[in-house]
N, C-alpha and C positions, 0 to 999 in steps of 0.2 A: 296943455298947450301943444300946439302940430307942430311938427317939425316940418321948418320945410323940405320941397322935393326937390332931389337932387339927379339932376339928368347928368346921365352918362353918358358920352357920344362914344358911339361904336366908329369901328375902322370905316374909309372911306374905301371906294372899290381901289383909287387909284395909291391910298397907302399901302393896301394891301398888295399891289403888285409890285409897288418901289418894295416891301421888306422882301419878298417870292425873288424880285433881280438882284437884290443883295445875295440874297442866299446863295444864289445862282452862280452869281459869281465868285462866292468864299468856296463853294464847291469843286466848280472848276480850276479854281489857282492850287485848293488841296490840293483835288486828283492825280496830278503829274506827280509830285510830291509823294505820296500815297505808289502809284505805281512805280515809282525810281526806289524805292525805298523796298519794297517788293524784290524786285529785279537785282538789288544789290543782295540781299539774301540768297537768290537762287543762284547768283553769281558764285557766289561764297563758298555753299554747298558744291558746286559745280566745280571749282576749286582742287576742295578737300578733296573731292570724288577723286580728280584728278593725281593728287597728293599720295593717298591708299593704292592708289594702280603702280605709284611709282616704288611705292614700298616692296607691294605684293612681288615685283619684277624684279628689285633689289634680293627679296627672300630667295627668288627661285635661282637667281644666279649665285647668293651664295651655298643653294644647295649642289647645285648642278656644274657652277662655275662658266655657264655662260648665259645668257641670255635666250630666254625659250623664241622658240626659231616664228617666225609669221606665222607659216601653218607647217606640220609635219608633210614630208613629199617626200618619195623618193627618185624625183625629178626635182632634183632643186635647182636652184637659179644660180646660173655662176656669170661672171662679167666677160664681157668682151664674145657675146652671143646672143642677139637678137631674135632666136626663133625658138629658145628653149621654154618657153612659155605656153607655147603652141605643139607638143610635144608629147603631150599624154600621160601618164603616171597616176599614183592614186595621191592622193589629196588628204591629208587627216585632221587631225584638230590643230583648232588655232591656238594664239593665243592666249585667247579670252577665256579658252578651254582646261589650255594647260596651268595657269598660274590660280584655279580654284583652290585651290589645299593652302593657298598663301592670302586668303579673304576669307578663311572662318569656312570655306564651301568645301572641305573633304568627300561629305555626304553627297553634294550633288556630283563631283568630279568622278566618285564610283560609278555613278549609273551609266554613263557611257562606254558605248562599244568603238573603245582602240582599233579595232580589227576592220573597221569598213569608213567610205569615204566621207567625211565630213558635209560633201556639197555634190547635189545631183547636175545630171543636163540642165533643169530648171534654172539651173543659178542658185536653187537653193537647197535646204538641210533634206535629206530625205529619211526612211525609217533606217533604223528605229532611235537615233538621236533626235531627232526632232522633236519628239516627245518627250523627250528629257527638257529641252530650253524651258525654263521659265524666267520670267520677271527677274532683273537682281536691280538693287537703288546703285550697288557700286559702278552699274555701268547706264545707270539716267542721270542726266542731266537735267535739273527742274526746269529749266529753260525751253526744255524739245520739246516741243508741241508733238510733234509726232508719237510719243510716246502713249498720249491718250488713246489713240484710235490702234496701235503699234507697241506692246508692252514689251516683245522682247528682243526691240529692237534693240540696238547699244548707241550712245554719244558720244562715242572716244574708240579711235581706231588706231591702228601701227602705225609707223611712220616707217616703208619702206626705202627712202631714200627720196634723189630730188635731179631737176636737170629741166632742160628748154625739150626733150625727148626722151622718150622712157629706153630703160633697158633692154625693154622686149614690147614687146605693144602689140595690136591687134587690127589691124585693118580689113580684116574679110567679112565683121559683123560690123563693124563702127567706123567710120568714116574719121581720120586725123588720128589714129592710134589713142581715140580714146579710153580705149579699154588699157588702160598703164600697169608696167610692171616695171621695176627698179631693184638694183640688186646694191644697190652705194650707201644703202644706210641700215637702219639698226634690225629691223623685222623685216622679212622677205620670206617668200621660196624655202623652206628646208634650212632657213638661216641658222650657223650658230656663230654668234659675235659673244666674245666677250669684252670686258671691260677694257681690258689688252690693247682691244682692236681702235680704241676710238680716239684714235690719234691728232682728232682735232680737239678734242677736250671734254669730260663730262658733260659740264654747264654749257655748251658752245654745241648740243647735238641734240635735236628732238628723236623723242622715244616715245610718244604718243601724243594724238591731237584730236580735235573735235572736229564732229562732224556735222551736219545735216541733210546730206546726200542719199547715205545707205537707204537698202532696201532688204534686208534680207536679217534674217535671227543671227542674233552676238556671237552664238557657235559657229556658223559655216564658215569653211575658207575659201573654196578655191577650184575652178575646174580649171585644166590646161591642156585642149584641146584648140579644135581649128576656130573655136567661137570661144578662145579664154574668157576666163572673168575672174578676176581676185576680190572677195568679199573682204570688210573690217579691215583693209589696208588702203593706203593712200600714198601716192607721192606727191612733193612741193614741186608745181609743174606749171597749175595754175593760182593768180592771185587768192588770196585767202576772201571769201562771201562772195566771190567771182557770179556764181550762178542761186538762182529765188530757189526751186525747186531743186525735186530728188531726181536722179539718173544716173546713165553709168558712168557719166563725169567723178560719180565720186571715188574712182580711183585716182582722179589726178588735181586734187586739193584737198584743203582744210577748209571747215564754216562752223558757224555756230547762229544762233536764236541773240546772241549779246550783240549789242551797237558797238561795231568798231572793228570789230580784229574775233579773235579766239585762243583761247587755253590750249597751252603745250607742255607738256611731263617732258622737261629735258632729260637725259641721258643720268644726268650726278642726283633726279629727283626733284627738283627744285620745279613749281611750277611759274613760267610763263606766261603772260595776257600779251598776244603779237598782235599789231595794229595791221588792218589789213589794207594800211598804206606803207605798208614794209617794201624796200627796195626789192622786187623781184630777184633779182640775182643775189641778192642777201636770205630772203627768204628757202630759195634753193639748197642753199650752201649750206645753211643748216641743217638741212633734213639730209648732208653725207658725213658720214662719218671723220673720212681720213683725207680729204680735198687741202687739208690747210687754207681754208678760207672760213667765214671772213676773217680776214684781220683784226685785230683785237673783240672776235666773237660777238655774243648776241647783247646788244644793248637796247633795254628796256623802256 
């Protein structure tokens, strides 16, 4: 006996495009999802990173007893002096240089020569340190895009201090003192602060922040001539993601690649997420040490 025939109807063109715009759109309502989810990771990471810088800063001041200075100088920055910036001296390592022996990096911290300046005319590292920088994760941020094209660059710079006007600043290359120097907060100039000194309170004082401004290797600090320029430091001058792009703006804020605000290693360790719709004048204030403001400190 036959059996009968049993027709199968295949898809129609117009099923087949209603199941393709479903898809389409379970895809699309993912992807956000997917990328936040992403992003909160690198966040996280970004964090820690932050966390271990504040450890490493904690190690070297309890070795040393104060806090490793911005950059070694023997023109350092002192307050209530405007031109000392522009004054010339030799420049040595920062401190991205000096707190290696307190991140596992002894081996790298040898290969540098103490003896010569950290940062050329260029603005940048010249021989035979420069050869020494390489890549470190403790100072990437998964966030920085720049980092692809820029390996050794760094995500997190000093927090020199903070104000509507720098301590010392630059007008004969840059227009508005944007080249900023600050002597009111924790890293600066030839700074030594200790814990002593920070009379507005651990938790209530930034001691490093993010960046996405820089231009120049994790190593250099610093030229101070008639064209200064402070590499890996920043002052709270301007609003935090203020500006898209890199320039030499980045002496005078905080930024980061995260939607909002940016990461900051307070003074006592504890890390920070600042909205970068923080009161300006609050935002300042933190980045000095001994000001007595704000009033009941940094709230979250």
């Amino acid at each position: 006996m036959e059996r009968p025939f049993l027709f199968r109807r295949a898809f129609t063109l117009v099923e087949l495009l209603v199941v393709i715009a479903i898809i389409g759109v379970l895809v699309a309502l993912l992807l956000p999802a997917v990328q936040a989810a992403r992003e909160a990771a690198r966040r996280t990471q970004c964090k820690n990173n932050l966390k271990q810088l504040g450890l490493a800063m904690h190690n070297y001041h309890d070795t040393f007893r104060v806090l490793p200075p911005g950059y070694v100088s023997n023109n350092p920055g002192v307050p209530n002096n405007s031109s000392w910036c522009r004054t010339g001296g030799v420049q040595g390592a920062p401190w991205a240089v000096l707190i290696l022996p307190f991140l596992e990096q002894g081996a790298l911290h040898a290969k540098f020569d103490f003896n010569v300046p950290f940062q050329d005319t260029s603005n940048q590292m010249g021989p035979p340190n420069n050869a020494v920088v390489v890549p470190l994760e403790a100072y990437h941020c998964p966030s920085d895009v720049r980092l692809t094209a820029n390996p050794i660059y760094t995500s997190y710079v000093g927090v020199q201090g903070g104000g509507a006007a720098p301590d010392c600043g630059n007008t004969s290359c840059s227009a508005a003192n944007e080249r900023t120097m600050y002597v009111s907060g924790l890293l600066f100039a030839g700074s030594k602060i200790g814990f002593q000194h920070i009379l507005d309170g651990a938790s209530n004082v930034f001691l490093l922040g993010e960046s996405r401004y820089g231009g120049a290797a994790w190593g250099a600090s610093a030229k101070q001539d008639t064209c200064s320029y402070v590499r890996n430091l920043a002052g709270a001058q301007d609003q935090i993601n203020l500006y898209k792009t890199p320039g030499v703006h980045e002496t005078r804020g905080f930024s980061s690649y995260h939607v909002g605000g940016c990461h900051f290693t307070m003074a006592d360790g504890s890390v920070q997420f600042v909205s970068q719709t923080i009161a300006l004048d609050t935002y300042r204030q933190l980045a000095r040490r001994d000001d007595g403001l704000p009033t009941g400190g940094l709230t979250p």
